[in-house]
VOPAGU-2260 file (C-alpha; in pm, 1 decimal, decimal comma):
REM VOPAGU-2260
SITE   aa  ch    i         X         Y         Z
SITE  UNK   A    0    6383,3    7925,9   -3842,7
SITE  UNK   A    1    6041,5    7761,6   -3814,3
SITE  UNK   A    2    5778,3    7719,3   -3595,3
SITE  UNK   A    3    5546,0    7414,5   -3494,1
SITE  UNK   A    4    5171,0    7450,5   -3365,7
SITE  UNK   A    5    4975,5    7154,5   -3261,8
SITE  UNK   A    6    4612,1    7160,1   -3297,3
SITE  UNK   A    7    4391,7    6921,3   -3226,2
SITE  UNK   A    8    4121,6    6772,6   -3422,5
SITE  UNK   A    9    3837,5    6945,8   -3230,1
SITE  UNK   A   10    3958,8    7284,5   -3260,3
SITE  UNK   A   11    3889,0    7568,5   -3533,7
SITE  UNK   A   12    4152,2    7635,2   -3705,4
SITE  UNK   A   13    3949,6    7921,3   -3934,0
SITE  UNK   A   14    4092,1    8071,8   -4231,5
SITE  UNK   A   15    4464,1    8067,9   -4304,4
SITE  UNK   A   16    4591,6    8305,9   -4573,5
SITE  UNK   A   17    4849,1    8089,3   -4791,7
SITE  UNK   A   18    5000,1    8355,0   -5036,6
SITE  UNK   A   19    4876,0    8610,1   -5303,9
SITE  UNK   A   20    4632,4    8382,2   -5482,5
SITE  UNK   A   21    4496,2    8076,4   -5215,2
SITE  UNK   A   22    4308,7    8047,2   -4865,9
SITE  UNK   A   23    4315,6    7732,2   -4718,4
SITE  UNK   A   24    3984,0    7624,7   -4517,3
SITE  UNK   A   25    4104,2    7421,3   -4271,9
SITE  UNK   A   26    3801,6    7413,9   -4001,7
SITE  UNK   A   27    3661,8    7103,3   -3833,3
SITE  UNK   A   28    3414,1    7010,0   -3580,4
SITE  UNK   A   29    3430,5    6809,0   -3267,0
SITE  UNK   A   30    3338,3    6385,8   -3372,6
SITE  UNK   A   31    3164,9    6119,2   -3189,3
SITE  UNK   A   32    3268,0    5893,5   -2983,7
SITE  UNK   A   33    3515,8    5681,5   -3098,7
SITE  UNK   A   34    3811,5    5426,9   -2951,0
SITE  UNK   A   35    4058,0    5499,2   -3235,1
SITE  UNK   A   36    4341,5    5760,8   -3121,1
SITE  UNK   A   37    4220,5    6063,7   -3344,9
SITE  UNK   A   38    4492,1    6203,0   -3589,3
SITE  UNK   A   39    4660,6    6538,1   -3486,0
SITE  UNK   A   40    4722,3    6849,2   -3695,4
SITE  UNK   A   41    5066,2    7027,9   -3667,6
SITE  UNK   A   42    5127,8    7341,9   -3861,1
SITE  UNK   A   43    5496,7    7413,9   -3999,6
SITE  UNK   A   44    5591,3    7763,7   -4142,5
SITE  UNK   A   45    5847,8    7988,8   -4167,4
SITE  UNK   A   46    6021,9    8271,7   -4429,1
SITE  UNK   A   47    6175,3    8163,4   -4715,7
SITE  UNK   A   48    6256,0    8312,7   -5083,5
SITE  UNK   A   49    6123,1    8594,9   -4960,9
SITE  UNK   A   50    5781,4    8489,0   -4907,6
SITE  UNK   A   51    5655,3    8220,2   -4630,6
SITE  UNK   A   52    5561,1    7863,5   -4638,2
SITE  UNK   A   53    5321,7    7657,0   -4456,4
SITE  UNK   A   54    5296,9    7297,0   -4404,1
SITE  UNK   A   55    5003,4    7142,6   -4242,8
SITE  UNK   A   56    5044,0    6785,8   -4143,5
SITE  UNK   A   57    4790,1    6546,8   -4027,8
SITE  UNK   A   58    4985,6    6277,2   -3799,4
SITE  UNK   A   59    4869,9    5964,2   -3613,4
SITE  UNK   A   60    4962,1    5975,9   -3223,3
SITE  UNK   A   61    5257,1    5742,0   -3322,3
SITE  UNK   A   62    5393,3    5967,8   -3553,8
SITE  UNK   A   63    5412,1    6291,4   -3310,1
SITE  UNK   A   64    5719,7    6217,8   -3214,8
SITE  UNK   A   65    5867,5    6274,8   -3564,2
SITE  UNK   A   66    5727,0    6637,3   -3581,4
SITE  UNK   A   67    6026,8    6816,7   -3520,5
SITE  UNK   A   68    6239,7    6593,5   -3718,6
SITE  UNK   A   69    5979,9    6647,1   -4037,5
SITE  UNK   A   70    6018,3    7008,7   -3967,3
SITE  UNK   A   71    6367,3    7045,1   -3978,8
SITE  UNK   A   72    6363,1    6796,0   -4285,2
SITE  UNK   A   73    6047,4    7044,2   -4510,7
SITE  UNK   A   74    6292,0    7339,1   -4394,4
SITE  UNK   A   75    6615,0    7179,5   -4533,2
SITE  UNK   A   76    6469,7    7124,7   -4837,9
SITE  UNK   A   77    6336,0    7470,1   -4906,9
SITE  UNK   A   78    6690,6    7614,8   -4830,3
SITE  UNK   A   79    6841,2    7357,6   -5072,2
SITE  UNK   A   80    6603,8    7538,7   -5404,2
SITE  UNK   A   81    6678,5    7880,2   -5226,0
SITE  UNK   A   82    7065,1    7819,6   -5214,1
SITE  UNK   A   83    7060,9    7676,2   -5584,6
SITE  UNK   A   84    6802,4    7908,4   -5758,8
SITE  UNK   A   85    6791,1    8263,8   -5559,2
SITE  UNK   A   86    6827,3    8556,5   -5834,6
SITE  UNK   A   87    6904,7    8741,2   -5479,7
SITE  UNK   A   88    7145,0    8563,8   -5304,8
SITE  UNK   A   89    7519,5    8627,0   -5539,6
SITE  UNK   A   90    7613,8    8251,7   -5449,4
SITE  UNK   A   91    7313,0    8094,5   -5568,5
SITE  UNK   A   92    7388,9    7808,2   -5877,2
SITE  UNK   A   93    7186,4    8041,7   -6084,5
SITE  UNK   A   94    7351,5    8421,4   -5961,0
SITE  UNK   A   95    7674,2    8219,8   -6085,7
SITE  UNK   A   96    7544,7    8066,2   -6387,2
SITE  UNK   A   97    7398,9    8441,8   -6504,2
SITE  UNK   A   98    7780,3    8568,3   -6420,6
SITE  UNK   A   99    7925,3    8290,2   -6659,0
SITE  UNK   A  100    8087,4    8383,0   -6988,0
SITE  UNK   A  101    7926,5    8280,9   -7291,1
SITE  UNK   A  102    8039,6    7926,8   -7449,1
SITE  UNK   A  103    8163,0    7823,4   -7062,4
SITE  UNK   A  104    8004,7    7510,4   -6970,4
SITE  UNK   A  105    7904,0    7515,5   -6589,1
SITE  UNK   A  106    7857,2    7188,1   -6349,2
SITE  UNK   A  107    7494,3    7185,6   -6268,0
SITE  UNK   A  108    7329,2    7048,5   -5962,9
SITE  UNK   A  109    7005,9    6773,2   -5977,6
SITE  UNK   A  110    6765,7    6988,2   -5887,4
SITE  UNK   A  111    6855,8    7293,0   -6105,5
SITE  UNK   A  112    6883,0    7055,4   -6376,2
SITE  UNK   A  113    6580,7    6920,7   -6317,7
SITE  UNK   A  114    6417,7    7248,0   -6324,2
SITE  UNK   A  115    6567,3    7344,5   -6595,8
SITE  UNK   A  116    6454,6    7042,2   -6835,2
SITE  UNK   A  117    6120,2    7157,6   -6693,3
SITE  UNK   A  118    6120,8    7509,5   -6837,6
SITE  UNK   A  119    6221,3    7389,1   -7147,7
SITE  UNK   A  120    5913,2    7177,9   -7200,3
SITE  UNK   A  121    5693,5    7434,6   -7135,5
SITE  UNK   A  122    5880,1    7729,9   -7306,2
SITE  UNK   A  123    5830,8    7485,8   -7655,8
SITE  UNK   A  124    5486,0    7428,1   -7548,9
SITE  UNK   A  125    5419,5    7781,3   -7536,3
SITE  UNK   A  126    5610,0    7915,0   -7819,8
SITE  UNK   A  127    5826,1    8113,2   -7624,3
SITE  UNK   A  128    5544,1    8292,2   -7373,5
SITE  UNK   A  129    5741,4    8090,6   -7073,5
SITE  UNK   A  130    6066,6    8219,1   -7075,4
SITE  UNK   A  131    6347,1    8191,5   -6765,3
SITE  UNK   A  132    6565,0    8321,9   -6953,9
SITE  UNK   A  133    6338,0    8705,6   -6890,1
SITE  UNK   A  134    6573,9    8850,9   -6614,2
SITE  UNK   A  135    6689,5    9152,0   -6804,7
SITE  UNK   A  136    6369,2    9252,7   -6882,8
SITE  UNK   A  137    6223,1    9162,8   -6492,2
SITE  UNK   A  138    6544,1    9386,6   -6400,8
SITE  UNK   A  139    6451,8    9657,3   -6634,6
SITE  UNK   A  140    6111,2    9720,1   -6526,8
SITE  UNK   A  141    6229,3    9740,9   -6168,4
SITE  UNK   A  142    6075,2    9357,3   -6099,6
SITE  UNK   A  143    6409,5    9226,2   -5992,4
SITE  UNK   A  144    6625,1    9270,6   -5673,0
SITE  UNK   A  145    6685,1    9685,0   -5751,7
SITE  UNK   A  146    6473,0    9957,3   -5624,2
SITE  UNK   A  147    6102,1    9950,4   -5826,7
SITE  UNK   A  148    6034,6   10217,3   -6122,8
SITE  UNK   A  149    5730,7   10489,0   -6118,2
SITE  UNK   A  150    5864,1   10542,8   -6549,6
SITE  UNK   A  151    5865,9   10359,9   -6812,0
SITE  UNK   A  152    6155,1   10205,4   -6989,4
SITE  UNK   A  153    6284,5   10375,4   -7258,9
SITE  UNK   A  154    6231,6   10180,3   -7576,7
SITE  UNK   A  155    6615,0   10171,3   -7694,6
SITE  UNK   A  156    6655,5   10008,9   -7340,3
SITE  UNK   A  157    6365,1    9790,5   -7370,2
SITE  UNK   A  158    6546,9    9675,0   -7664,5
SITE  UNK   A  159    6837,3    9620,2   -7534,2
SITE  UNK   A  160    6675,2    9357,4   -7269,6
SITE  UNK   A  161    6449,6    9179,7   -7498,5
SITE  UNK   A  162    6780,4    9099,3   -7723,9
SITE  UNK   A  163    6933,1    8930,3   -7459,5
SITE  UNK   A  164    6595,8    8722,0   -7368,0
SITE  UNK   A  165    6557,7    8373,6   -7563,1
SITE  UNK   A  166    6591,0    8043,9   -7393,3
SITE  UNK   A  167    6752,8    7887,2   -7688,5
SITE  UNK   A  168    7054,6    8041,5   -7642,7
SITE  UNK   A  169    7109,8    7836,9   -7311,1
SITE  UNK   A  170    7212,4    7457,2   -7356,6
SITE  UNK   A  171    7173,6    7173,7   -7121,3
SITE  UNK   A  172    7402,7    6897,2   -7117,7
SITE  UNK   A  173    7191,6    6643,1   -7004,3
SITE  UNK   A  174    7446,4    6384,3   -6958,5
SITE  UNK   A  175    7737,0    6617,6   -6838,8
SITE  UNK   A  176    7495,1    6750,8   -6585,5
SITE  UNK   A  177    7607,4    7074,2   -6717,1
SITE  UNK   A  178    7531,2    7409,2   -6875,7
SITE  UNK   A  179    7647,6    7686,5   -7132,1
SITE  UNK   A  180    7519,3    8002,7   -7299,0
SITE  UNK   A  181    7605,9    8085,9   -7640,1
SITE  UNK   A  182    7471,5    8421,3   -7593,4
SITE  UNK   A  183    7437,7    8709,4   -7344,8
SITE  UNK   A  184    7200,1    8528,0   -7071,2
SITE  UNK   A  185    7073,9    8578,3   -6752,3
SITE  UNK   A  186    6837,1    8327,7   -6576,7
SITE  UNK   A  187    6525,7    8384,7   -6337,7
SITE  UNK   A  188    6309,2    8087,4   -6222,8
SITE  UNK   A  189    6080,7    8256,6   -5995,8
SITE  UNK   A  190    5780,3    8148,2   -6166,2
SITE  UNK   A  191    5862,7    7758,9   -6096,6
SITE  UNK   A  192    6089,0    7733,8   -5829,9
SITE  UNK   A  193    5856,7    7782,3   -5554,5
SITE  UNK   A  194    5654,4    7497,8   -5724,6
SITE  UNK   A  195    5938,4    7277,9   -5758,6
SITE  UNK   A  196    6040,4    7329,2   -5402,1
SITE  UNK   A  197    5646,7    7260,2   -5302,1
SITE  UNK   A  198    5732,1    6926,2   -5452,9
SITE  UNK   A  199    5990,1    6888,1   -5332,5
SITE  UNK   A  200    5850,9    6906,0   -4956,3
SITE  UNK   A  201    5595,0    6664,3   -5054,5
SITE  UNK   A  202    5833,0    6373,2   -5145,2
SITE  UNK   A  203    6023,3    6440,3   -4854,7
SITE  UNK   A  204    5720,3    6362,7   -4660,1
SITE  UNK   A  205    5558,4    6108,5   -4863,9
SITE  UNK   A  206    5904,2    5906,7   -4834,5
SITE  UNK   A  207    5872,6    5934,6   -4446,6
SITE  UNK   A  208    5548,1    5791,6   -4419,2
SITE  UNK   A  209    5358,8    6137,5   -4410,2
SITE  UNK   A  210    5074,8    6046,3   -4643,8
SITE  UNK   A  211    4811,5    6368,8   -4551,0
SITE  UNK   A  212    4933,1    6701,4   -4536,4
SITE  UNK   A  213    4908,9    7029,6   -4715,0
SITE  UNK   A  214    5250,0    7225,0   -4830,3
SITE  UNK   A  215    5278,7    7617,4   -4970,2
SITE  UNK   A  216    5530,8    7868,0   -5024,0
SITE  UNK   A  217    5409,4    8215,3   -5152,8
SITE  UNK   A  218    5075,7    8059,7   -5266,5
SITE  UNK   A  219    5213,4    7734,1   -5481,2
SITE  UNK   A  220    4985,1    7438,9   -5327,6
SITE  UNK   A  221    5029,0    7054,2   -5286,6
SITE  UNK   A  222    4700,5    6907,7   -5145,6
SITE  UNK   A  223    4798,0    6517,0   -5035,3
SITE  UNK   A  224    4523,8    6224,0   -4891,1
SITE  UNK   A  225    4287,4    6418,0   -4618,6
SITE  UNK   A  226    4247,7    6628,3   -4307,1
SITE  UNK   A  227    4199,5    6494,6   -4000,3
SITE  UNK   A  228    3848,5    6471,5   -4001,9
SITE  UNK   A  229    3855,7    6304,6   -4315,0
SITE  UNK   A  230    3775,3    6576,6   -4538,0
SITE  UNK   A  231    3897,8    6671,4   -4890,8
SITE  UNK   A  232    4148,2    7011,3   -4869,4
SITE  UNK   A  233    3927,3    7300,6   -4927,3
SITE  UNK   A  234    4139,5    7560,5   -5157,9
SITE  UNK   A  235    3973,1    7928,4   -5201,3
SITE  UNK   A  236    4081,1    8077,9   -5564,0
SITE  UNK   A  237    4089,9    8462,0   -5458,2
SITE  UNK   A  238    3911,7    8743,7   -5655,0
SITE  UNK   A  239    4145,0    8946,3   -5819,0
SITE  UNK   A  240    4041,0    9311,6   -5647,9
SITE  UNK   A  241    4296,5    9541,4   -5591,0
SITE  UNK   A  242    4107,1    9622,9   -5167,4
SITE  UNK   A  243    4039,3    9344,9   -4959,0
SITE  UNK   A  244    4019,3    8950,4   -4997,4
SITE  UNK   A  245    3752,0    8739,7   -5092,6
SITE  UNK   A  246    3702,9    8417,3   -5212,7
SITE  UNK   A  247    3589,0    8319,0   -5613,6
SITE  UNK   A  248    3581,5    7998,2   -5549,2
SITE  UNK   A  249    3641,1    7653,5   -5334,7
SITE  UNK   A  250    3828,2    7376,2   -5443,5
SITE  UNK   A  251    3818,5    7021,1   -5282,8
SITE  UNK   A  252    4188,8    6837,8   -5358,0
SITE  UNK   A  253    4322,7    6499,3   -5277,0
SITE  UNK   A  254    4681,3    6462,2   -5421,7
SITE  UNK   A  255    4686,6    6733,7   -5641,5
SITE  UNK   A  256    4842,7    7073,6   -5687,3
SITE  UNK   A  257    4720,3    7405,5   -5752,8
SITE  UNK   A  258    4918,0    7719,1   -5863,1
SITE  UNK   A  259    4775,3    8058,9   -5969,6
SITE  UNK   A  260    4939,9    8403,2   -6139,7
SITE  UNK   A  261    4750,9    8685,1   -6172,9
SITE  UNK   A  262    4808,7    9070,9   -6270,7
SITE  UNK   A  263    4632,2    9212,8   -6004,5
SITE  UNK   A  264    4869,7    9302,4   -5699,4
SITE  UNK   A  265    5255,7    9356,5   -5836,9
SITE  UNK   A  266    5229,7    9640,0   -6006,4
SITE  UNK   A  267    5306,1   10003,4   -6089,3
SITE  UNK   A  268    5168,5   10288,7   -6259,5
SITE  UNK   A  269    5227,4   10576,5   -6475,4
SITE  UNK   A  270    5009,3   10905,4   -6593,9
SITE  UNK   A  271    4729,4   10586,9   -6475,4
SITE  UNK   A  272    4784,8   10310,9   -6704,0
SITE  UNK   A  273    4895,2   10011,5   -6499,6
SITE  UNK   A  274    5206,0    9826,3   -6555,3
SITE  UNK   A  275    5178,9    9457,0   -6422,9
SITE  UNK   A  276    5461,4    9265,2   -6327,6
SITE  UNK   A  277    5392,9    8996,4   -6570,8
SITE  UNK   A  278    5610,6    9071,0   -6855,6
SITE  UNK   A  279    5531,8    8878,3   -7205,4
SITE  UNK   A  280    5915,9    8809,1   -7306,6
SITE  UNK   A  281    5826,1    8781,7   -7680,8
SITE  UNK   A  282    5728,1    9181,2   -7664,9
SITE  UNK   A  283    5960,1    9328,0   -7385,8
SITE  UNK   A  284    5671,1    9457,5   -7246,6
SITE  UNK   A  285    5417,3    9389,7   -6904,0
SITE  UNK   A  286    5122,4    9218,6   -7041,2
SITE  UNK   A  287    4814,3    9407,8   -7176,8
SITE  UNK   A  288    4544,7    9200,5   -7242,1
SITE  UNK   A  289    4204,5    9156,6   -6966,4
SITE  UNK   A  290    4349,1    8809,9   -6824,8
SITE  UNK   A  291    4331,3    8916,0   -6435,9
SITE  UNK   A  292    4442,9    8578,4   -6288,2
SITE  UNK   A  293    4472,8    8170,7   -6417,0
SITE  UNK   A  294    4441,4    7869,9   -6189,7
SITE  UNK   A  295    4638,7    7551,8   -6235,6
SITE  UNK   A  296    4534,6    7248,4   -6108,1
SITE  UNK   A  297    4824,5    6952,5   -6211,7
SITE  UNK   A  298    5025,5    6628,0   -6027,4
SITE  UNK   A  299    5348,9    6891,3   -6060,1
SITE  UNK   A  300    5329,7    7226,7   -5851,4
SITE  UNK   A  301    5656,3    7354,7   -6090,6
SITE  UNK   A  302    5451,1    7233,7   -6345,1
SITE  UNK   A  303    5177,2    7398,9   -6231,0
SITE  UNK   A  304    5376,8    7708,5   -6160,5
SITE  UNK   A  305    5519,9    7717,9   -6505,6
SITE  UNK   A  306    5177,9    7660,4   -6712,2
SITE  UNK   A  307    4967,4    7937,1   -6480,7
SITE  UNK   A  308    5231,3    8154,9   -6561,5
SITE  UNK   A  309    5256,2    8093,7   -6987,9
SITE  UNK   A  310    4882,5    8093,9   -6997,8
SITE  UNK   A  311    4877,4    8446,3   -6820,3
SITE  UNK   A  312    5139,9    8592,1   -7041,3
SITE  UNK   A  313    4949,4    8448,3   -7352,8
SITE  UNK   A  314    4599,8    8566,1   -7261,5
SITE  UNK   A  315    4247,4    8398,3   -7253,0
SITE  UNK   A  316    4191,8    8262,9   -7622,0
SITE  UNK   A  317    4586,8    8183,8   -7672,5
SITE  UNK   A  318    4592,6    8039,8   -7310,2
SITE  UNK   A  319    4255,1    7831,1   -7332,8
SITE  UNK   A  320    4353,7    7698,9   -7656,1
SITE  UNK   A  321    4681,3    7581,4   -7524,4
SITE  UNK   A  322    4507,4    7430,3   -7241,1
SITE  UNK   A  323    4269,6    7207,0   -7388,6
SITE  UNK   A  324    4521,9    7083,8   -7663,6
SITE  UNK   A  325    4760,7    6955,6   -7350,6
SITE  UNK   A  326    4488,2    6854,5   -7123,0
SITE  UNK   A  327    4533,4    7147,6   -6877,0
SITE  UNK   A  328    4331,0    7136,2   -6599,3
SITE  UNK   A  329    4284,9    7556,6   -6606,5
SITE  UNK   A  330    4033,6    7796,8   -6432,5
SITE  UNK   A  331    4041,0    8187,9   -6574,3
SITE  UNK   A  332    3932,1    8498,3   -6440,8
SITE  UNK   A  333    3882,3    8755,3   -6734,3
SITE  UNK   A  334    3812,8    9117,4   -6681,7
SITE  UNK   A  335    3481,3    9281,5   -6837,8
SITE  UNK   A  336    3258,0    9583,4   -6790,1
SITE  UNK   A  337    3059,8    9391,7   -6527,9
SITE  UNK   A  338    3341,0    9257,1   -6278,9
SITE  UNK   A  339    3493,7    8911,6   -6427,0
SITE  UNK   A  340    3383,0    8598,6   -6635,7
SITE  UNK   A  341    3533,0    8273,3   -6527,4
SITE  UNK   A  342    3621,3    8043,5   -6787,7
SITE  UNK   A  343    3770,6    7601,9   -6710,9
SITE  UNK   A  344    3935,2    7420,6   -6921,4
SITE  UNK   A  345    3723,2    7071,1   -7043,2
SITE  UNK   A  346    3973,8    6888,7   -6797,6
SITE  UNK   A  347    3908,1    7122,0   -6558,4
SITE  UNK   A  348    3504,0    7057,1   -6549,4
SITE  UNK   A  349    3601,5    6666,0   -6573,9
SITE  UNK   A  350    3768,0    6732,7   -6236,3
SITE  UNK   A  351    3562,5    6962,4   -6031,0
SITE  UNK   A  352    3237,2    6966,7   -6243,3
SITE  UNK   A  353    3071,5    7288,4   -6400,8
SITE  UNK   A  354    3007,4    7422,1   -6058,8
SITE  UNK   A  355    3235,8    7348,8   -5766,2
SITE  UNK   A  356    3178,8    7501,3   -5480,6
SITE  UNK   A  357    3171,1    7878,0   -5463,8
């Protein structure tokens, strides 16, 4: 189910919480005089892949009319990714893909394939530090569907998982639209299928004339054209503090996307070292270095979704270098004594300058 709330232009909308990692700013003030029909702003949202997405839309009086129709469509197309790529739902394209015997090629929908050619670009750029292929490990540390752990793994188990972890081992037939194992794997694209299906929201909307809206599920962001008043999207990057919420800093976005993983809120612990849910697939184990969050900002959400995710898992000096040699547009958040140091990417200061807003 979803719900639709119209708000017009003149009233405050405040501060709406989009996910783990992103506040939206979406307040405006009454304008003058003018005999133009203002724009309206609907709001879309509802549960899905076991978070919630928002949609804001910015609509011309003409287009009212179509809100119901556009909400039905954004839903549709969220259910379509969560059908195809749930690790929780034992129909899913992917539950049955993981159940496939080795060597079996399986028919493989557009949009898993899609995703799938994805992840493979950015597990070779990466060297292996963006892996989909990590299920048994997300599984063993009680990261998956199953009831959380308060212990460690035992290493012999550990093991066990990381031999069965290696994206190489699963093929894509391109041109058969089609896809095989030729070992032991089990796939998990939560860290770019809520980008993808940000995405694929957006073209949905774009291709029926919706040119200024704002889409997120479970924090992934697509910022397109302007808000009603005319005004850039203001995105909030969040501190990563384990109590409360506060903002790092503001973002102003026209037609761009914005995805963020951090280590600071999944989590367990044991005897009081931390375990973070971010697991580094090349060592079996959660990640260990003072990374607390990285920023995205990229034309793909999945993309963006994918990259925030490998440059967390590969730590500030791995991850910045990585960046700048593919043009990343990345702001960090690194622990220290003091609090945390914020580091962007060259491409990042070419888009938002050495001191957007904070």
């Amino acid at each position: 189910m979803f719900s639709v709330l119209a708000i017009r232009r003149w009233q405050k909308l405040g501060l709406i919480l989009l996910g783990s990692a992103f506040f939206v700013i979406a307040s405006s003030l009454l304008s003058g005089c003018s005999s133009a029909p203002e724009p309206q702003t609907y709001q879309i949202k509802g549960p899905i892949m076991g978070t919630e997405y928002h949609v804001t839309l910015v609509l011309a009086p003409e287009q009212a009319a179509l809100v119901d129709k556009l909400a039905q469509g954004v839903l549709t197309r969220l259910q379509e990714v969560d059908r195809l790529m749930s690790t929780y739902k034992e129909d899913s394209e992917l539950s049955r893909f993981n159940r496939t015997a080795i060597n079996v090629e399986m028919p493989l929908s557009a949009p898993t394939q899609e995703v799938m050619q994805l992840a493979q670009v950015v597990h070779q750029q990466s060297a292996g530090a963006f892996d989909p292929s990590i299920a048994p490990l997300v599984d063993l540390w009680g990261f998956g569907p199953q009831t959380p752990l308060d212990q460690v793994p035992p290493q012999p188990e550990i093991d066990q998982a990381l031999a069965q972890v290696g994206l190489n081992a699963v093929i894509l037939n391109a041109q058969k639209s089609s896809l095989r194992k030729t070992a032991p794997r089990h796939l998990d694209f939560s860290a770019i299928a809520k980008g993808y299906a940000v995405d694929r929201v957006a073209d949905y909307l774009k291709a029926q004339g919706v040119s200024n809206f704002l889409a997120e599920v479970g924090g992934e962001v697509v910022a397109a054209g302007r808000k009603a008043d005319a005004s850039l999207w203001r995105i909030a990057i969040e501190k990563p503090q384990l109590a409360g919420r506060s903002v790092q800093k503001v973002l102003m976005l026209a037609n761009l996307a914005v995805a963020t993983s951090g280590d600071y809120r999944n989590y367990f612990e044991v005897d009081g070292q931390r375990y973070s849910h971010t697991l580094d697939p090349r060592t079996g184990y959660p990640i260990r270095h003072n990374l607390a969050s990285v920023t995205v900002v990229h034309p793909s959400c999945a993309l963006a979704d994918a990259y925030a995710t490998a440059l967390m898992v590969m730590g500030e000096q791995a991850g910045m270098a990585l960046a700048e040699k593919l043009n990343l547009s990345v702001y960090m958040l690194v622990k220290t004594p003091e609090g945390f140091q914020a580091y962007q990417s060259p491409a990042f200061v070419q888009v938002f300058g050495e001191s957007a807003l904070q």
